[in-house]
C-alpha positions as CSV (number, residue, x, y, z in Angstrom):
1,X,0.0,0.0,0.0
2,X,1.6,3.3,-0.9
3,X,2.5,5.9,1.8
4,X,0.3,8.8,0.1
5,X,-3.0,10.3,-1.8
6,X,-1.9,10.8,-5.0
7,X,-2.6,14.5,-5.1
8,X,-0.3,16.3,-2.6
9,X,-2.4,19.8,-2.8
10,X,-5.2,18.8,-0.8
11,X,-4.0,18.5,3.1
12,X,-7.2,16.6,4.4
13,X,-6.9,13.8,2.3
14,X,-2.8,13.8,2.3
15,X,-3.2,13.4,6.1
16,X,-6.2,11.3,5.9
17,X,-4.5,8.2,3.6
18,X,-0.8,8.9,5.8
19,X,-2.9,8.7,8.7
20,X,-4.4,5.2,7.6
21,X,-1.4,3.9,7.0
22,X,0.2,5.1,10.3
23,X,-2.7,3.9,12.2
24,X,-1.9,0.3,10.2
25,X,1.5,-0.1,11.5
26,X,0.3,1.4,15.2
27,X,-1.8,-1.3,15.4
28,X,0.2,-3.8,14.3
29,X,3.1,-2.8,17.4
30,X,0.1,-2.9,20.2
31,X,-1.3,-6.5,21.5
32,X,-3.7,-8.2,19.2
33,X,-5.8,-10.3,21.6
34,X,-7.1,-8.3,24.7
35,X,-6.0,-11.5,26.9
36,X,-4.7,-8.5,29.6
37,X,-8.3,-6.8,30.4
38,X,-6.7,-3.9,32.7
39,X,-4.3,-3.2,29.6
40,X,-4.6,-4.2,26.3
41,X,-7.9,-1.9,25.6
42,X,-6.6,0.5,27.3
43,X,-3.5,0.8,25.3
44,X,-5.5,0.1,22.1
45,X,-8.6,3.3,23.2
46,X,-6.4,6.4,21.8
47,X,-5.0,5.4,18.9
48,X,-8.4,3.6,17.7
49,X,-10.4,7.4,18.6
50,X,-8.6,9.1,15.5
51,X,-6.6,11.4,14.9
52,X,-4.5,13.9,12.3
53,X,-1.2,12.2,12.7
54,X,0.0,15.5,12.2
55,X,3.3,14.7,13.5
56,X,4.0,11.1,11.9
57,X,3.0,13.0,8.3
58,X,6.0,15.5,8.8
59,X,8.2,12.9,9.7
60,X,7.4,11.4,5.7
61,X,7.0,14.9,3.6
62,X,10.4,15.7,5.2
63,X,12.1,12.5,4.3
64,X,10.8,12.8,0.8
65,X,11.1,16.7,0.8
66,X,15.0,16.2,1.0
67,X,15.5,13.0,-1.5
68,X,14.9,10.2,0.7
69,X,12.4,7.3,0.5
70,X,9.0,7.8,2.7
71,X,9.3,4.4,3.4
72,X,12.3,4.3,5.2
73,X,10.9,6.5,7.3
74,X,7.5,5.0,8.3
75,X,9.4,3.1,11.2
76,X,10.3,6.3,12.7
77,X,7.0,8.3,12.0
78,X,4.8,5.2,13.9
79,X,7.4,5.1,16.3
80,X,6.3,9.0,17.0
81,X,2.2,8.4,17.1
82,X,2.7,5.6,19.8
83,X,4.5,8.7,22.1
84,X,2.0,10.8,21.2
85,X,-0.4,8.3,22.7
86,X,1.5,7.9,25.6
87,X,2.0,11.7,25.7
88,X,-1.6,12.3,25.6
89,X,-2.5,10.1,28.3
90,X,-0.4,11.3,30.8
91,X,-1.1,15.1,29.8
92,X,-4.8,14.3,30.4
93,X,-4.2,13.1,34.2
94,X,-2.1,15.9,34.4
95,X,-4.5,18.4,33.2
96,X,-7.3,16.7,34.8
97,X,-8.4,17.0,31.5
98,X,-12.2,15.4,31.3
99,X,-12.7,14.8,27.3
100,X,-9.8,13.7,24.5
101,X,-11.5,13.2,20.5
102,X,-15.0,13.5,21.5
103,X,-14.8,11.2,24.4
104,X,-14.1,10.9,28.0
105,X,-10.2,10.9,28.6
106,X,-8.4,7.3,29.6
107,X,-8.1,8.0,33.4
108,X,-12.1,9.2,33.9
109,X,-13.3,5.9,32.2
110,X,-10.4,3.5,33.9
111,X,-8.9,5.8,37.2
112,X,-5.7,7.5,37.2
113,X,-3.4,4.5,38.3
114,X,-4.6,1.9,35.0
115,X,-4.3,5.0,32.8
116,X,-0.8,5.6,34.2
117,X,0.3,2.2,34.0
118,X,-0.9,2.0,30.1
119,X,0.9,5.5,28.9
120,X,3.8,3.5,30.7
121,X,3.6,0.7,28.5
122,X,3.2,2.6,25.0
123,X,6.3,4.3,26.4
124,X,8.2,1.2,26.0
125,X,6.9,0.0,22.7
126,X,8.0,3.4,21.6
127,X,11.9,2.4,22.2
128,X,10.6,-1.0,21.3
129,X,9.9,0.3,17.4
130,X,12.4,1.8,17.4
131,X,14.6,-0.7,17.4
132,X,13.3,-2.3,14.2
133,X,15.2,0.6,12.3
134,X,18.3,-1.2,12.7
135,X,17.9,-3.4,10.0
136,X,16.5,-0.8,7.6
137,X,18.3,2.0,7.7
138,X,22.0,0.5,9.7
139,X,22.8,0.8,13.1
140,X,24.3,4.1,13.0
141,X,21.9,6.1,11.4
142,X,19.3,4.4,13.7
143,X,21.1,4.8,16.4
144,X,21.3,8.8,15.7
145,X,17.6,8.8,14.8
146,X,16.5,6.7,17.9
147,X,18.9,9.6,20.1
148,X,17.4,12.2,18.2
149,X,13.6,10.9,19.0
150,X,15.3,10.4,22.7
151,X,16.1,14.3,23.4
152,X,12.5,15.4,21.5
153,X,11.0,13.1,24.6
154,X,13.6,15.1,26.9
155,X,12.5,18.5,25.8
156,X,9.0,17.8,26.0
157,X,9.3,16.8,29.4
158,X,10.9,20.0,30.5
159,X,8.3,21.7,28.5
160,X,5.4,20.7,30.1
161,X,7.5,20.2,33.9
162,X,7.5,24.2,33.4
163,X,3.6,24.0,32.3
164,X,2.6,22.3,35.1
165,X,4.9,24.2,37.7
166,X,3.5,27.4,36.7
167,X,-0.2,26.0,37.9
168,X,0.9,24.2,40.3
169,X,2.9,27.4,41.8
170,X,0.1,29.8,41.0
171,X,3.0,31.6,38.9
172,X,2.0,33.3,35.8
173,X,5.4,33.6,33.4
174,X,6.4,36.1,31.3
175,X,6.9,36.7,27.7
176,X,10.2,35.4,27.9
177,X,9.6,32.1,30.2
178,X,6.7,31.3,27.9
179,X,8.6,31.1,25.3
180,X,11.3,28.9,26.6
181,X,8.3,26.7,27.4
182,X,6.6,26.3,24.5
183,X,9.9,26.0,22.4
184,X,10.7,23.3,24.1
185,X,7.2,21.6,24.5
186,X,5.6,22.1,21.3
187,X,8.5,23.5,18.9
188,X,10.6,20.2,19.4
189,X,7.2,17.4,20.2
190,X,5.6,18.9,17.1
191,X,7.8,20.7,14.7
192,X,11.6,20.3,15.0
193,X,11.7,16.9,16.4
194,X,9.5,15.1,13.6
195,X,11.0,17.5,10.2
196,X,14.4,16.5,11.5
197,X,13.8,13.1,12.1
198,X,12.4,13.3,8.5
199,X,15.6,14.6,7.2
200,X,18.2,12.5,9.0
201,X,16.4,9.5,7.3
202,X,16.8,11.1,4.0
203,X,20.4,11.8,4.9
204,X,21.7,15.8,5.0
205,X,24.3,17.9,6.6
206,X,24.3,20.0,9.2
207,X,23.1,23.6,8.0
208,X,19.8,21.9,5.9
209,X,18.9,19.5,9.2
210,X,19.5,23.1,11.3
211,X,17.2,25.0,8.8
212,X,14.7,22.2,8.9
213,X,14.3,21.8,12.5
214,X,13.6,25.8,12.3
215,X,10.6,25.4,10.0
216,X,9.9,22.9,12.1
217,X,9.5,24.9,15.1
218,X,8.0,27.9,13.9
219,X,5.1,25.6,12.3
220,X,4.6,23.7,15.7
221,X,4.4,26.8,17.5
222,X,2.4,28.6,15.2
223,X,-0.1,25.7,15.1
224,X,-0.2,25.3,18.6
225,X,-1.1,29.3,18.9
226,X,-3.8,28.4,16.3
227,X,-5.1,25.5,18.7
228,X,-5.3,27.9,21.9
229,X,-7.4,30.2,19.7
230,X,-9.4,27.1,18.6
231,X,-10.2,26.7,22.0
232,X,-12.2,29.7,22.8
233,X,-13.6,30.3,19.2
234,X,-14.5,27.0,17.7
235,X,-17.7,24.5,18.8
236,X,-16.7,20.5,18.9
237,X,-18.2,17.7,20.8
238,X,-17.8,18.5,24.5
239,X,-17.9,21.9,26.4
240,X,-16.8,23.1,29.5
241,X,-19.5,23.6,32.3
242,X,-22.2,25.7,30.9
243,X,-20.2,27.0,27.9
244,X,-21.0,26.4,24.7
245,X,-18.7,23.6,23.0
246,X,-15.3,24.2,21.9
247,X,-12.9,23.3,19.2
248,X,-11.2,20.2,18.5
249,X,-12.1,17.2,20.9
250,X,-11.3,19.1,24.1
251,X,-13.5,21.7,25.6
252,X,-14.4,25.2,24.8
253,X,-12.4,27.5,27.4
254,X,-11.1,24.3,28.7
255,X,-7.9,26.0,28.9
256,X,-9.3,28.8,31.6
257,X,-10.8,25.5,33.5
258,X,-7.4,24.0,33.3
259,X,-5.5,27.5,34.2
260,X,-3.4,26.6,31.6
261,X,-0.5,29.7,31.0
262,X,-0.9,30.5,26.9
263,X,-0.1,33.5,24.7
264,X,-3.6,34.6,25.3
265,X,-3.9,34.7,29.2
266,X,-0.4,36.6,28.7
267,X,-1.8,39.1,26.4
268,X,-5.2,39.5,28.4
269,X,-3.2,40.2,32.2
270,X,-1.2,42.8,29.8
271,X,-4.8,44.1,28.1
272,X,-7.5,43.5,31.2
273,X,-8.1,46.9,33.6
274,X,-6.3,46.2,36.8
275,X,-9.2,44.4,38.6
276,X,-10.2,42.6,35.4
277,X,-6.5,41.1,35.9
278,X,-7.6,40.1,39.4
279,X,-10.3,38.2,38.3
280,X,-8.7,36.5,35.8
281,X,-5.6,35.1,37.8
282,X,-8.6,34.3,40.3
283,X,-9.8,31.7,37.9
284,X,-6.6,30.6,36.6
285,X,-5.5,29.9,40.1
286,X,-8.8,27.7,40.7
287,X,-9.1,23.8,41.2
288,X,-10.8,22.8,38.0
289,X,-13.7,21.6,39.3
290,X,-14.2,25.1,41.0
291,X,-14.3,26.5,38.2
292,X,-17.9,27.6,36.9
293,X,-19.5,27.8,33.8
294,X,-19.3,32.0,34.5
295,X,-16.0,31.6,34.7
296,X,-15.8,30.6,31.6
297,X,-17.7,32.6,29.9
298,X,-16.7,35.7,31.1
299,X,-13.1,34.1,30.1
300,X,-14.1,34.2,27.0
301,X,-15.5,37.6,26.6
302,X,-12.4,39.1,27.7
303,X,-10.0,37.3,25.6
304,X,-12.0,38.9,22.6
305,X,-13.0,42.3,24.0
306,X,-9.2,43.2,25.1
307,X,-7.8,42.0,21.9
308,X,-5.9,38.6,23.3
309,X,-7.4,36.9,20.6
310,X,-6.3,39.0,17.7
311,X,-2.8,39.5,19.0
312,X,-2.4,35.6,19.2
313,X,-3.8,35.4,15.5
314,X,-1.1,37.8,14.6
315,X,1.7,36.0,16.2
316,X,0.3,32.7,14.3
317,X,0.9,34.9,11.4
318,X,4.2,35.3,12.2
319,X,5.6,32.1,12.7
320,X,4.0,31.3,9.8
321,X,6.0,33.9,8.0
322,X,9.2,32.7,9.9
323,X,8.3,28.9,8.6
324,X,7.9,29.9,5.1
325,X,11.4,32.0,4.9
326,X,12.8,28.6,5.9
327,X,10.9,26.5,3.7
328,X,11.8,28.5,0.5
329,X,15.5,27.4,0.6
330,X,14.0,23.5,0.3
331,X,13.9,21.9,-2.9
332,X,10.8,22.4,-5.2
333,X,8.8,19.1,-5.7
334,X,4.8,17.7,-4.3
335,X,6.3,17.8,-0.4
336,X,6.7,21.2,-0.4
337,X,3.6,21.7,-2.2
338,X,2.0,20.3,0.7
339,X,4.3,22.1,3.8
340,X,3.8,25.3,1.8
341,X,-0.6,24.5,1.8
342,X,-0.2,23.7,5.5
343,X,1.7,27.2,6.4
344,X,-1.3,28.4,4.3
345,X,-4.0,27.1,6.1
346,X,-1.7,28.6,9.4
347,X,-1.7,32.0,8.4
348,X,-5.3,32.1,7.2
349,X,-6.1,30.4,11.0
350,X,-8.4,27.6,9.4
351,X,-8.3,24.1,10.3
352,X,-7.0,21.7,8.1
């Protein structure tokens, strides 16, 4: 079965037909037989909800994009979904986040410690995948991929350690601190980590894997902005208390319930009137399930009224811009076509 949809202009059904074939060889790592009832399902639920694979189809255009064969890289790209299971599992305990793709999360249907246990295991058949690049691509550029794939775990963990400490501190960071968070959360988990992952496979030196991993970044970031925005603008299956429903399988304003630290709480404790401030670091600062449905709407009035919202569109834009500078030193050909329709959809803040 071949990797992709035969037209690479149309970014729905390009990440549709990679993300059937990703979901393939997932399925084909986890256990077949549901013989362990306190495991196997539970290892199987994420991966079987759906899904983009946003992050495993960045891992193939950038193999291709550079001269290398997709297929050697398919290891490595399912390799990344199964963390981005585990990832997600944990990040929902940690969030106490209560829906995940139109469903309730792992740890609200099966309790915290079974929903531990199974993001545990997917960890391990991560490494375990991994290890099938040996005979495919030689044990020294799978080595360098698997240590690669190593630190992008390392960075995310520091990323979200400072996303949690922030909450868990009641400390609300500045520009500069949210950066360094979000670099290191989203710009290697979802950018830099799978384009050069993509490009090691193909096989390039130093400044094009560098100049990669930028684009990389500034897309992941940009896309994550893009997300935040989604939460508080767009209606999807679930809503926080009393809101209406919110953007792409988590709640609307589920990042006030969560008192999660974005670009836009940033920009509305810079915008809000003094007391407004109050009010919102009130709510931030609030157990989740103390947090009311005025709350959130009020939330979400604010982020629009003081102009939060529009400055985060803007910075979207921006990386965007950054992304595409980088991009347009890559060589012409159908994977750029696609990278440069994805920055599009970016800068124009639609969904893909």
């Amino acid at each position: 079965m071949s990797i992709y949809a035969k037209d690479h202009s149309d970014p729905g059904s390009y990440l549709e037909s990679v993300g059937q074939r990703i979901l393939e060889e997932v399925m084909l790592r986890l256990p077949q037989s549901r013989t362990r009832p306190y495991l196997d399902p539970l290892i199987r639920d994420y991966p079987e909800r759906g899904g983009k694979r946003f992050r495993p189809a960045l891992v193939l255009l950038c193999c291709e994009l550079l001269g290398g064969n997709p297929e050697d890289a398919l290891i490595s790209a399912t390799a990344l979904e199964l963390f981005h299971s585990f990832a997600l599992i944990h990040d929902d305990i940690e969030d106490a986040s209560e829906m995940r793709r139109g469903a309730k999360t792992l740890h609200r249907i099966h309790g915290i410690p079974l929903a531990i246990n199974a993001g545990d295991s997917l960890h391990g058949i991560v490494h375990q995948v991994l290890l099938e690049n040996h005979p495919k691509l030689g044990a020294q550029k799978a080595l360098q991929v698997h240590q690669h794939l190593n630190r992008v775990m390392q960075q995310t963990f520091e990323g979200q350690a400072l996303d949690i400490g922030w909450v868990e501190e009641g400390i609300f960071p500045d520009r500069g601190q949210f950066h360094e968070m979000i670099v290191r959360k989203t710009g290697w988990y979802s950018g830099r980590g799978p384009c050069q992952c993509g490009a090691m496979i193909a096989g390039v030196d130093e400044p094009m894997l560098e100049s990669l991993g930028n684009f990389g970044e500034s897309l992941g970031i940009g896309f994550q902005i893009r997300d935040d925005i989604l939460n508080l603008t767009e209606s999807s299956e679930s809503s926080a208390p009393d809101a209406n429903e919110g953007g792409y399988g988590k709640e609307r304003g589920g990042d006030f319930a969560e008192g999660k630290r974005t670009l836009i709480t940033i920009e509305m404790l810079e915008r809000l009137m003094p007391e407004e401030q109050e009010r919102l670091r009130k709510i931030l600062l609030k157990p989740r399930p103390e947090v009311t449905g005025e709350d959130i709407l009020w939330s979400l009035e604010k982020s629009e009224q003081s102009g939060a919202l529009d400055a985060a569109r803007r910075e979207t834009q921006n990386h965007a811009s950054r992304a595409a500078t980088e991009l347009s030193e890559m060589p012409s050909g159908a994977p750029k076509q696609m990278l440069e329709t994805l920055l599009g959809f970016l800068a124009e803040q639609r969904r893909v």
